[in-house]
C-alpha positions as CSV (number, residue, x, y, z in Angstrom):
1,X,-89.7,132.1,-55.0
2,X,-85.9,133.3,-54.4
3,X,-85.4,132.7,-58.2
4,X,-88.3,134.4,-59.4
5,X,-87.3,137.6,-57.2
6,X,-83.5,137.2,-57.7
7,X,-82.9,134.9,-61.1
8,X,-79.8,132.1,-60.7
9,X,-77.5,132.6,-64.0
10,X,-75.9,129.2,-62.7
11,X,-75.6,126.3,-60.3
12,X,-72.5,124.2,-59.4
13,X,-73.5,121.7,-57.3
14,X,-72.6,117.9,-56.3
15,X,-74.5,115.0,-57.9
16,X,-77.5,115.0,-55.3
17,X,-78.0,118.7,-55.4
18,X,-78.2,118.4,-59.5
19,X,-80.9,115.9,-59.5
20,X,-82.8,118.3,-57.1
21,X,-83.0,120.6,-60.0
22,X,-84.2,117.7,-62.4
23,X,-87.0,117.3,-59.5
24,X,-88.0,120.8,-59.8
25,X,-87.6,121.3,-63.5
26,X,-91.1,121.3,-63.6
27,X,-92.3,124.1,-61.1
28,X,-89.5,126.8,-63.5
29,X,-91.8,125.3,-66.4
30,X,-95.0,126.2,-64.6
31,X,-94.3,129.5,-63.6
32,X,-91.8,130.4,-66.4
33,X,-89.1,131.1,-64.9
34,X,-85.7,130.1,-67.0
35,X,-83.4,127.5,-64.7
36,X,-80.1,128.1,-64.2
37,X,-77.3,126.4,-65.8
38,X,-76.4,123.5,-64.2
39,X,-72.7,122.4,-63.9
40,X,-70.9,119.5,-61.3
41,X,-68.8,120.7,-58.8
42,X,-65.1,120.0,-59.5
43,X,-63.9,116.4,-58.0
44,X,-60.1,115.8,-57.4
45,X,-58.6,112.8,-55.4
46,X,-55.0,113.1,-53.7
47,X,-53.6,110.1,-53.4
48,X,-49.8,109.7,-51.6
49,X,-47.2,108.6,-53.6
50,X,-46.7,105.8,-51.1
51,X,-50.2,104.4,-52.3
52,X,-49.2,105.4,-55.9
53,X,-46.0,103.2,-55.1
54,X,-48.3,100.4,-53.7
55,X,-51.1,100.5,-56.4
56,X,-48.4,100.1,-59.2
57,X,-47.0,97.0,-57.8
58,X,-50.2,95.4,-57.6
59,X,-51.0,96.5,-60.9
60,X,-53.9,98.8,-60.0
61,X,-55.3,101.7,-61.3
62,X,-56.9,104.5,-59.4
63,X,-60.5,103.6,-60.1
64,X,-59.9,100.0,-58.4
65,X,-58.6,101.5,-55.5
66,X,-61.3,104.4,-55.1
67,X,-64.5,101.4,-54.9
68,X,-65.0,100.4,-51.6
69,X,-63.9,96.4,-51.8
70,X,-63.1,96.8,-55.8
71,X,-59.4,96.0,-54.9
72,X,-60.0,93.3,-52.1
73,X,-61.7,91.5,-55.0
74,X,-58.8,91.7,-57.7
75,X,-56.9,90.8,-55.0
76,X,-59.1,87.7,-54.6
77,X,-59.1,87.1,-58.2
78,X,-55.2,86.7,-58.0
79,X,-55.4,83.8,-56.0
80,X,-55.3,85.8,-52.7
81,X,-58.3,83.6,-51.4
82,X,-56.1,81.7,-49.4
83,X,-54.3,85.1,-48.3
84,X,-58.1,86.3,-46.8
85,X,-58.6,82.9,-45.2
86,X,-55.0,82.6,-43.3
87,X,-55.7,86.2,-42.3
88,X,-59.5,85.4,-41.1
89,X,-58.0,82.5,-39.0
90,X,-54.8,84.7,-37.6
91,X,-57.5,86.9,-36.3
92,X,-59.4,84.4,-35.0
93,X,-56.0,83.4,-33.0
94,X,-55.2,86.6,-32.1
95,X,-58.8,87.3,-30.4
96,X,-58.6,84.0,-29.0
97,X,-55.4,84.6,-27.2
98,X,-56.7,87.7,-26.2
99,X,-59.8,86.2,-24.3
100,X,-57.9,83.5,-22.6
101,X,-55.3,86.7,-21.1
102,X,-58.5,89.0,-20.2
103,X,-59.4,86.5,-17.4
104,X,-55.9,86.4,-15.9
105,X,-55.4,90.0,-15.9
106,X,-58.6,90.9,-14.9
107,X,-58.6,88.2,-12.0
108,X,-55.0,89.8,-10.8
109,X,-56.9,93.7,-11.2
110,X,-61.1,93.8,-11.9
111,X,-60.3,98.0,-12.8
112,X,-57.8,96.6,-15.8
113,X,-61.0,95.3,-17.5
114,X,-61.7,98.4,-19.2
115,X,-59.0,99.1,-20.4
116,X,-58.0,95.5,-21.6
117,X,-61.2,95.5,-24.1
118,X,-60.1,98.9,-25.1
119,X,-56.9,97.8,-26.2
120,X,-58.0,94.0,-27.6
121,X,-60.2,96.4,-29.7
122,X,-57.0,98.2,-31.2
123,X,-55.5,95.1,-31.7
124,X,-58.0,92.5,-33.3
125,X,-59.8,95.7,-35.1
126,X,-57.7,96.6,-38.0
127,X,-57.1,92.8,-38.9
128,X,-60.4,92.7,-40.5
């Protein structure tokens, strides 16, 4: 109705808004109304030179770094297998350790528990 009363020249839209128009190509067709032009919506990336730095070291272009796990499995590829395992069974250490000091600390103080998870969760979290 809004484009038959006020006609859209154009549409820039993201990837999911686009195919809406494919969608609805058919309802313009039906009651003749022309649909508007359709064009993507500019996409940029910044990336820090510091992950530039990094990338080019590993010998990765952007693309590999942009899909999610795209560069965890180049990096697997490279032999770094035995890099994931070590680091599984560090964690594994680390959470263990962790457990076996909740019970002393929160013997010695019940309100530290809280706050003991909270920071085991900082710790053990971003390992993987």
């Amino acid at each position: 109705m809004q484009d038959f009363l006020l006609p859209t020249i154009s549409y820039v839209g993201r990837p999911g808004e686009l195919s809406y128009f494919a969608q609805v190509e058919a309802l313009y067709t039906a009651l003749d109304i022309e649909m508007p032009l359709l064009y993507p919506r500019h996409r940029s990336t910044i990336v820090e030179k510091k992950i530039s730095r990094m990338a080019g070291k590993l010998d990765l272009q952007l693309s590999d770094v942009l899909e999610p796990g795209k560069a965890a499995d180049i990096i697997a590829e490279r032999g770094g297998d035995k890099l994931f395992s070590e680091l599984d069974n560090t964690t594994q250490g680390i959470s263990n350790m962790l457990e076996s000091l909740k019970a002393t600390i929160v013997a010695a103080d019940p309100n530290l528990e809280n706050a003991f998870a909270k920071t085991s969760g900082s710790i053990v979290n971003p390992l993987g």
